[in-house]
Chimera marker file (.cmm) of the C-alpha trace (Angstrom):
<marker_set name="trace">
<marker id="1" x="1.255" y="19.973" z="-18.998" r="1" g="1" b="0" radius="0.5"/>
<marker id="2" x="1.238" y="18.307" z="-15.660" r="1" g="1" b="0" radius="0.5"/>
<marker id="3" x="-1.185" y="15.774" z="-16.076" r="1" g="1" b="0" radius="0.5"/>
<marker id="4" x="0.691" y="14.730" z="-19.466" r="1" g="1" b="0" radius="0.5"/>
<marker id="5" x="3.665" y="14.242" z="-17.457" r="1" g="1" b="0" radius="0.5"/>
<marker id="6" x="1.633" y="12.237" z="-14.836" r="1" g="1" b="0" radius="0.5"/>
<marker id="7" x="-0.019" y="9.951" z="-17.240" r="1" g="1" b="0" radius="0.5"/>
<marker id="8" x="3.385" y="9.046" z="-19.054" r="1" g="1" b="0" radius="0.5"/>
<marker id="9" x="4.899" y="8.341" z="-15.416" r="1" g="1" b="0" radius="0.5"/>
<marker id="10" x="1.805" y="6.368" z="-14.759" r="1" g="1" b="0" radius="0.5"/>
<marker id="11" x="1.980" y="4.289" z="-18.275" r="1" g="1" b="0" radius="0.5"/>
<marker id="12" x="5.818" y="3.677" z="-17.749" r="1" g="1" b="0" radius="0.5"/>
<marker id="13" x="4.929" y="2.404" z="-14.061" r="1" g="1" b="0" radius="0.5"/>
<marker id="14" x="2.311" y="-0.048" z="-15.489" r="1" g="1" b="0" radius="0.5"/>
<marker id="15" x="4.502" y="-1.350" z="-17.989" r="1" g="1" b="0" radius="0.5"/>
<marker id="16" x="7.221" y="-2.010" z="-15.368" r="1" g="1" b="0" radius="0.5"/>
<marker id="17" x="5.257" y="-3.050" z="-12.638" r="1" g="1" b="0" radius="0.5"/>
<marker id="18" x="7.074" y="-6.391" z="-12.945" r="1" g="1" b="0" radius="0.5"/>
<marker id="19" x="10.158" y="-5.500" z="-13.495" r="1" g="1" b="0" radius="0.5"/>
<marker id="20" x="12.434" y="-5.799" z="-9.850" r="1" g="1" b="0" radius="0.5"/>
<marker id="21" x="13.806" y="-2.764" z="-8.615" r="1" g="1" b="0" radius="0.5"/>
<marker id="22" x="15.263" y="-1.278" z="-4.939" r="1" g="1" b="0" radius="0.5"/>
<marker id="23" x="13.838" y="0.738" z="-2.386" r="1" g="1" b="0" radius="0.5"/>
<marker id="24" x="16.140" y="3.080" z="-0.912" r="1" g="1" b="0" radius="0.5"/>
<marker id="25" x="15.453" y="5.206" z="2.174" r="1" g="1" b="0" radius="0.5"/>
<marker id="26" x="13.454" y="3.557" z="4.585" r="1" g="1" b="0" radius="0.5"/>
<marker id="27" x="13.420" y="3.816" z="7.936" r="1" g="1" b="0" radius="0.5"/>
<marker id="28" x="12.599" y="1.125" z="10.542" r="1" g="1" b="0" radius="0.5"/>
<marker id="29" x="11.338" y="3.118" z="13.252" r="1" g="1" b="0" radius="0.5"/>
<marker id="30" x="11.709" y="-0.124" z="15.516" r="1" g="1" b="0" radius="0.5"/>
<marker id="31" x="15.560" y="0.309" z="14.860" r="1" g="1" b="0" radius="0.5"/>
<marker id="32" x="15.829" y="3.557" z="13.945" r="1" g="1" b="0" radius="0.5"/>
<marker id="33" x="18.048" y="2.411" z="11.265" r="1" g="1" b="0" radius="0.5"/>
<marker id="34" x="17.721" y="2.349" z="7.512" r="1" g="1" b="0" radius="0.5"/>
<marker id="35" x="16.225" y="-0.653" z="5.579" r="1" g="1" b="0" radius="0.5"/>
<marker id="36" x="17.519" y="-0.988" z="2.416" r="1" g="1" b="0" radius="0.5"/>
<marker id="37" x="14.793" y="-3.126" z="0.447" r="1" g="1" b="0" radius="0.5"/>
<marker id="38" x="16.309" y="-4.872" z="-2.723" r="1" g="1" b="0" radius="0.5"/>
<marker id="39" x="15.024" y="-7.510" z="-5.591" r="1" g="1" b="0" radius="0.5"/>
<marker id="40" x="10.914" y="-6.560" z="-5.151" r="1" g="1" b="0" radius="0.5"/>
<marker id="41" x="8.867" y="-6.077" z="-8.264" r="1" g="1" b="0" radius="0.5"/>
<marker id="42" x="7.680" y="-2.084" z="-8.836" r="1" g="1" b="0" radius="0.5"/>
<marker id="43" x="4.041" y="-2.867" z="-8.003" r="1" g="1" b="0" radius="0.5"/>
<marker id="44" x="4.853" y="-4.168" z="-4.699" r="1" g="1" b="0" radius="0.5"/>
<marker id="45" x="7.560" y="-1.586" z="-4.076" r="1" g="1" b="0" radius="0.5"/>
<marker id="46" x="4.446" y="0.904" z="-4.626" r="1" g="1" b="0" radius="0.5"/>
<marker id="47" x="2.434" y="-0.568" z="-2.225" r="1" g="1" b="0" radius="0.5"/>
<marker id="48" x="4.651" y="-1.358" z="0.671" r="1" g="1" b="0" radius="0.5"/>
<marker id="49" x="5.693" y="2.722" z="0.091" r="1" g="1" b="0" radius="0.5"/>
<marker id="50" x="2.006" y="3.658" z="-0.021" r="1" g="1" b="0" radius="0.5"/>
<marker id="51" x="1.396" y="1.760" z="3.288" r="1" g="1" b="0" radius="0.5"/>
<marker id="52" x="4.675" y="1.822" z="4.946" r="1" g="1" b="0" radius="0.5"/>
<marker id="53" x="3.706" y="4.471" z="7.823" r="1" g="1" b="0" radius="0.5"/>
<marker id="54" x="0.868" y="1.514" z="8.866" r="1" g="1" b="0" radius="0.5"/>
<marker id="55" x="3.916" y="-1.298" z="8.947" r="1" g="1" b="0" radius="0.5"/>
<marker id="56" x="6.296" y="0.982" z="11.058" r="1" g="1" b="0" radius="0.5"/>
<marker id="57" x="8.588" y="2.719" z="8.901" r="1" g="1" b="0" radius="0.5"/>
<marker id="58" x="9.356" y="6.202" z="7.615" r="1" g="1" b="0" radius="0.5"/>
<marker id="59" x="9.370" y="6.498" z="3.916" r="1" g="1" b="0" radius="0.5"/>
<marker id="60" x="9.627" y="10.448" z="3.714" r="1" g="1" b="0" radius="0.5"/>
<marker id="61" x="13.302" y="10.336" z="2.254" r="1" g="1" b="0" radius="0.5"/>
<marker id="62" x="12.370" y="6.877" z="0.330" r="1" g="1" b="0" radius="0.5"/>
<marker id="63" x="12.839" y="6.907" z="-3.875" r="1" g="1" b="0" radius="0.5"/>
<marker id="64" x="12.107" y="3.865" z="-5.626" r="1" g="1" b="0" radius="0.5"/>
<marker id="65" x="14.590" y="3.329" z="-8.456" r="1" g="1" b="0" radius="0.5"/>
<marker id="66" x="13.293" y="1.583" z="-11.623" r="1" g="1" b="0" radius="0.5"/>
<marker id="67" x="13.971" y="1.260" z="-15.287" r="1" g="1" b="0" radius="0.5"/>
<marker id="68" x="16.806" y="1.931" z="-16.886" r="1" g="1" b="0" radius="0.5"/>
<marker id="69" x="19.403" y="4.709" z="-15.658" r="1" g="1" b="0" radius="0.5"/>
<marker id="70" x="18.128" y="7.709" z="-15.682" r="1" g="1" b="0" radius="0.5"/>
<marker id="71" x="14.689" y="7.254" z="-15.602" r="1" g="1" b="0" radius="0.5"/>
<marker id="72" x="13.482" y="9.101" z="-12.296" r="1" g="1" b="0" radius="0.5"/>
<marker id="73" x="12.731" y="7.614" z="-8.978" r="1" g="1" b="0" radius="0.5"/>
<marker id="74" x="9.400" y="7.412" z="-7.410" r="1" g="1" b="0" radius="0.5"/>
<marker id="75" x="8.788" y="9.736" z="-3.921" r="1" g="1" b="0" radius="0.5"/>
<marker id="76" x="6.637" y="8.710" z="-1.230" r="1" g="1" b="0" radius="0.5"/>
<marker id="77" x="3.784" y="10.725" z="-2.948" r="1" g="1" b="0" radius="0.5"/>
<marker id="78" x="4.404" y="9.389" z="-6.397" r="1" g="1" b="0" radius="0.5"/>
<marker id="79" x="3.965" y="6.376" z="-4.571" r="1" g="1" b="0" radius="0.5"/>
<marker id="80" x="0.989" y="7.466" z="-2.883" r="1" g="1" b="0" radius="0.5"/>
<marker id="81" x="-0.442" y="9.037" z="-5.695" r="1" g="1" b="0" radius="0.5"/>
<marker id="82" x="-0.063" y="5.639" z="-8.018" r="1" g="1" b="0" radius="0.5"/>
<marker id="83" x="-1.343" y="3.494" z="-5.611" r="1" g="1" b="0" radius="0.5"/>
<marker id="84" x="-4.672" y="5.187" z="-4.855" r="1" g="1" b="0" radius="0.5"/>
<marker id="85" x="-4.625" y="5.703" z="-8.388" r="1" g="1" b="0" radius="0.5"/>
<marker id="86" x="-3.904" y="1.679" z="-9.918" r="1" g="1" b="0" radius="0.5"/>
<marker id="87" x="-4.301" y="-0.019" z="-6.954" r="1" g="1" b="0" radius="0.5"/>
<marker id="88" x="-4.609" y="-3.770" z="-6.930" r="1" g="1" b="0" radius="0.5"/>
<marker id="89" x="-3.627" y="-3.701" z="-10.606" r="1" g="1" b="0" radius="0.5"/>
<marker id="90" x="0.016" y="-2.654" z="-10.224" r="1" g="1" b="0" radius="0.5"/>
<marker id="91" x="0.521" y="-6.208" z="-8.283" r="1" g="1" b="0" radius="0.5"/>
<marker id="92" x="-1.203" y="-8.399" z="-10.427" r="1" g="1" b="0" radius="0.5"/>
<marker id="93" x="1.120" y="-9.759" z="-13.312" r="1" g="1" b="0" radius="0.5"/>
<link id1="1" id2="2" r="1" g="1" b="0" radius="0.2"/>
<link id1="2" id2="3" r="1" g="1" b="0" radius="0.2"/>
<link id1="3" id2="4" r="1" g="1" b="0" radius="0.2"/>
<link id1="4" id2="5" r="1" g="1" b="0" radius="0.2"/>
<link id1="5" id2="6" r="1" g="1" b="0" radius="0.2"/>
<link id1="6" id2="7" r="1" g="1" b="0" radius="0.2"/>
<link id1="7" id2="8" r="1" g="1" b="0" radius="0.2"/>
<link id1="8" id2="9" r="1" g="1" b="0" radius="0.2"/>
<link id1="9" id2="10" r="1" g="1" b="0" radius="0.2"/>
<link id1="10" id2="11" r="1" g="1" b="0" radius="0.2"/>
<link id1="11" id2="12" r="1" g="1" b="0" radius="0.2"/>
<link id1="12" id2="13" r="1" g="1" b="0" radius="0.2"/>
<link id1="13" id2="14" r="1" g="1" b="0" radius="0.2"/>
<link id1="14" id2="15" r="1" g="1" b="0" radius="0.2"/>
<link id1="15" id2="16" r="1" g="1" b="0" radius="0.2"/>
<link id1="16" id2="17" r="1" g="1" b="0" radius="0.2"/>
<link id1="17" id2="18" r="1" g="1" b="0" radius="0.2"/>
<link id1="18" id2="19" r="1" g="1" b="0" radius="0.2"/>
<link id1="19" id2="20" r="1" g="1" b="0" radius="0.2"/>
<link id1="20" id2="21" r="1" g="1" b="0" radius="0.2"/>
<link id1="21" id2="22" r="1" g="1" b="0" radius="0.2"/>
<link id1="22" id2="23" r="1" g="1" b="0" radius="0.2"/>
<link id1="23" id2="24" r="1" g="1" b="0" radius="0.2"/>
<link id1="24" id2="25" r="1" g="1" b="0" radius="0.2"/>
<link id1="25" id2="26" r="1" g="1" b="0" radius="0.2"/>
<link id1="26" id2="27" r="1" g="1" b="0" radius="0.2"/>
<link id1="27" id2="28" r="1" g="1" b="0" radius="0.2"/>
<link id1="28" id2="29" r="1" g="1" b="0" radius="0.2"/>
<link id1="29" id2="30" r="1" g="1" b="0" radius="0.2"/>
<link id1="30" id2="31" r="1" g="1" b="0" radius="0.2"/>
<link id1="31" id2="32" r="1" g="1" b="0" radius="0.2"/>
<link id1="32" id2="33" r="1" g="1" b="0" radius="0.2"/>
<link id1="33" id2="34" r="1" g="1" b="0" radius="0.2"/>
<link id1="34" id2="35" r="1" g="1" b="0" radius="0.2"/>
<link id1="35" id2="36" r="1" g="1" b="0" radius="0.2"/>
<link id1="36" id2="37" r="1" g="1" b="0" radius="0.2"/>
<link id1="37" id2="38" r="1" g="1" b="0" radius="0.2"/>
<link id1="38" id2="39" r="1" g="1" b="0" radius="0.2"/>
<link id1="39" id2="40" r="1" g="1" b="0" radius="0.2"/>
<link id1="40" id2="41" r="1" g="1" b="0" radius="0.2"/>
<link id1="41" id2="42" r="1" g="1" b="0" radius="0.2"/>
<link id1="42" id2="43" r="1" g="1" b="0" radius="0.2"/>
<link id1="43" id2="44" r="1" g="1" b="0" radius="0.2"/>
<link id1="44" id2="45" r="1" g="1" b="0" radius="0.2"/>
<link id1="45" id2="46" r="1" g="1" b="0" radius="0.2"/>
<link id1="46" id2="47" r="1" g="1" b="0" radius="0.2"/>
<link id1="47" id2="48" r="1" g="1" b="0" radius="0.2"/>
<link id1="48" id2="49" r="1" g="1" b="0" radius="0.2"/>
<link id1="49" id2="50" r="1" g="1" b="0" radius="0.2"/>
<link id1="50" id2="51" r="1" g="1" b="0" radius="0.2"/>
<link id1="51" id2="52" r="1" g="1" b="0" radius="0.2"/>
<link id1="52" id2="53" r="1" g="1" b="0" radius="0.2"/>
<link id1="53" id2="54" r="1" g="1" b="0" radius="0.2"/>
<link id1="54" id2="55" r="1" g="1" b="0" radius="0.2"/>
<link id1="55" id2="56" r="1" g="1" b="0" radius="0.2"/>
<link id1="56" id2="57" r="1" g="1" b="0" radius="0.2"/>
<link id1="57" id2="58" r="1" g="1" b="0" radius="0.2"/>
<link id1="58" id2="59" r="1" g="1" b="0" radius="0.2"/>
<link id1="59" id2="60" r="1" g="1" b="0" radius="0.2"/>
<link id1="60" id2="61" r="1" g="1" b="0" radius="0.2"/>
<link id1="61" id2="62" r="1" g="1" b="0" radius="0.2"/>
<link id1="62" id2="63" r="1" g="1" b="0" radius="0.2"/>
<link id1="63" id2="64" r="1" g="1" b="0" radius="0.2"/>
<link id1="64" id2="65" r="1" g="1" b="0" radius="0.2"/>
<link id1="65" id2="66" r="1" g="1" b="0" radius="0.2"/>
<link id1="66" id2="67" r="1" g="1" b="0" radius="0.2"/>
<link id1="67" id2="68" r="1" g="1" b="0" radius="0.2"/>
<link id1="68" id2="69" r="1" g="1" b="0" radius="0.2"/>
<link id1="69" id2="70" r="1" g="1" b="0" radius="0.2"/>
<link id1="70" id2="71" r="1" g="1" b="0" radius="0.2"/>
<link id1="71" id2="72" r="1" g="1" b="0" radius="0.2"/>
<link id1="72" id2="73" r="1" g="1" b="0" radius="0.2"/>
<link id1="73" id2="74" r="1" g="1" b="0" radius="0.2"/>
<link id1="74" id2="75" r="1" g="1" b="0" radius="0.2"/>
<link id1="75" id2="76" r="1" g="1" b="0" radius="0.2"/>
<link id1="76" id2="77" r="1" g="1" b="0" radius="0.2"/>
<link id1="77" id2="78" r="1" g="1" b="0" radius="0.2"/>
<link id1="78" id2="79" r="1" g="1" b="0" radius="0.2"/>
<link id1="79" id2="80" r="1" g="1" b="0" radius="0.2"/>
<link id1="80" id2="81" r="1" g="1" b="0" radius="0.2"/>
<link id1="81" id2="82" r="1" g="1" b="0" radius="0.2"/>
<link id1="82" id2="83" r="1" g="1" b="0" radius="0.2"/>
<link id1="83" id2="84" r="1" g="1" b="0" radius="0.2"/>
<link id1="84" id2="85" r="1" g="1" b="0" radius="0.2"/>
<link id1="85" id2="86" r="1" g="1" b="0" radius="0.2"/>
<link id1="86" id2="87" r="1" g="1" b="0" radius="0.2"/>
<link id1="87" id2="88" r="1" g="1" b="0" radius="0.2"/>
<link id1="88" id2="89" r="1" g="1" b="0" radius="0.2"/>
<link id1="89" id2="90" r="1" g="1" b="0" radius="0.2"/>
<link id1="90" id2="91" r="1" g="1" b="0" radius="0.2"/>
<link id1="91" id2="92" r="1" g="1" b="0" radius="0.2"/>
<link id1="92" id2="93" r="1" g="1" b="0" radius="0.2"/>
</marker_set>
């Protein structure tokens, strides 16, 4: 049951990897302040999640909102999860 549910979250985030969505939750830890991070497609939202400890931020709290209302946000380990998973395939168009 688990991996059906994680194989329709992955086919709905490969659909929408173009579509633009916002990142909420992220914390500059230059700042110490949140960053909100607004108008950047899916896939790239999925990688900058999946690498974000590397580029100075904390992304523990961050959900990536996408699709229409209601559809569930993406955790840091969805995010994780999808990008060790796609890759380089949920940037390209």
């Amino acid at each position: 049951m688990l991996l059906a549910v994680q194989n329709s979250i992955s086919a709905a985030v490969l659909a929408a990897r173009s579509d633009e969505v916002d990142i909420f939750g992220v914390i500059d830890l230059t700042n110490c302040c949140e960053t909100r991070i607004s108008k950047i497609t899916l896939g790239l939202a999925i990688q900058f999640v999946a690498n974000a400890t590397v580029l100075g931020y904390d992304v523990r709290g961050a959900m990536v909102f996408y699709g229409e209302p209601g559809t569930p946000s993406l955790r840091s380990r969805d995010c994780d999860r999808l990008w060790a998973q796609f890759g380089g395939a949920l940037v390209r168009p």
